[in-house]
C-alpha positions, 0 to 999 in steps of 0.5 A: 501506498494508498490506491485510488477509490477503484484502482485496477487489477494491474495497479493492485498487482504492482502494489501488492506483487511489485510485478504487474502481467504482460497484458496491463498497460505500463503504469507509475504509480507514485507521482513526485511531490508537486512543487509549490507554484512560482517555486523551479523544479530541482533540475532548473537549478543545475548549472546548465553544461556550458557553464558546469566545471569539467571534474577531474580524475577521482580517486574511489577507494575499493569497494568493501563485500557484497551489500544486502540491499533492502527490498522494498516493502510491499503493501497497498491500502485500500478503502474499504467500507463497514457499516457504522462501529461494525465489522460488516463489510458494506455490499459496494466494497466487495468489488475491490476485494474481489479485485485482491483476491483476483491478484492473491490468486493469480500465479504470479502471487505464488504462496505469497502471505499477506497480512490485512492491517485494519485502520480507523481514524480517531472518532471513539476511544483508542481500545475501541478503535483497536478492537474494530480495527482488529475485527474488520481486518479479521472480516476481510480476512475471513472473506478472502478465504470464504469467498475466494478461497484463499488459504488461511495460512496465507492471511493473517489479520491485525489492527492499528486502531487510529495510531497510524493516521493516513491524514493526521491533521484530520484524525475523524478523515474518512481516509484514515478508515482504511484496509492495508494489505502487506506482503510477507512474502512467500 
C-alpha cells in the first residue's frame, strides 16, 4: 500500500503492524475505487426492501473442518529520495525512516522482521536497475540498523528493479521509485 508523501507514525504502524496504538486517532486507510461520474454506486442498484422477493427456507450443507484463513500481508511503500544513480539517501527522506523505525522499535512490533524491497522505475537498463534497487534498499537497511538500532536480524534487503511498476503506463513516474517494507513476521 503506498503512503501518502508524509504519512504519520499511526498510518505507518497500521500499515506495517495491522494494529495501531491507543492514542491515534481511527483511521481508513484504504479508500474504495471512485466511480466514474454519472455511474450509481452498487448499493443504488439493489432492489429497494418493498420491491425484494422474501427468500424462503435454505438448505446449507454441513460445514466441512476448520479452514486456514489467509492473514493479510502487510507491507507499506514508502518514497524515498536518493541522489541521482545513487544509493545515498537524500537528508529530506531521513525524517520518514525516522517515523519506521520509530514503529519497527515500538513494543507492539515485537521481534517482527522486515523485509526493505528497493524499487526503480525504468529509466536505464533492467541489470542496472536491479543493482540500484538491491543497493538502496541495503542502504535503508543499514540506516535502521546504524541510526536506530534495529538488529540486522530483523532487516533483510532485497531489489525488484523496475519489474513491479507502481504506475506502469508511466515506466520513468517518480512513484515507481520507492521503498516497500514488508512484514515477515515474528
Amino acid at each position: 500500500m503506498p503512503l501518502g508523501p508524509n504519512p504519520s507514525e499511526c498510518e505507518i504502524q497500521a500499515a506495517l503492524l495491522g494494529v495501531t496504538d491507543p492514542s491515534c486517532p481511527p483511521m481508513r486507510l484504504q479508500r474504495p475505487p471512485a466511480l466514474p461520474p454519472g455511474t450509481a454506486s452498487p448499493e443504488a442498484a439493489q432492489p429497494t426492501p418493498a420491491s425484494r422477493p422474501v427468500p424462503g427456507p435454505v438448505a446449507l450443507p454441513p460445514l466441512p473442518g476448520p479452514v486456514a484463513v489467509p492473514v493479510p500481508e502487510l507491507r507499506a511503500a514508502f518514497r524515498v529520495e536518493f541522489d541521482f544513480n545513487s544509493a545515498h539517501i537524500r537528508p529530506e527522506s531521513r525524517a520518514i525512516l525516522d517515523k519506521v523505525a520509530a514503529v519497527m522499535t515500538a513494543p507492539a512490533a515485537g521481534t517482527t522482521r522486515f523485509r526493505v524491497v528497493g524499487h526503480t522505475d525504468r529509466v536505464g537498463g533492467d541489470a542496472v536497475n536491479l543493482t540500484l534497487s538491491r543497493r538502496r534498499a541495503a542502504a535503508v537497511v543499514d540506516y535502521l540498523a546504524t541510526h536506530h538500532h534495529i538488529g540486522r536480524e530483523r532487516l533483510e534487503a532485497s531489489g525488484m528493479g523496475a519489474r513491479e511498476l507502481l504506475l506502469p503506463d508511466q515506466p520513468a513516474a517518480a512513484a515507481n521509485r520507492r521503498v516497500e517494507i514488508i512484514n515477515l513476521g515474528g
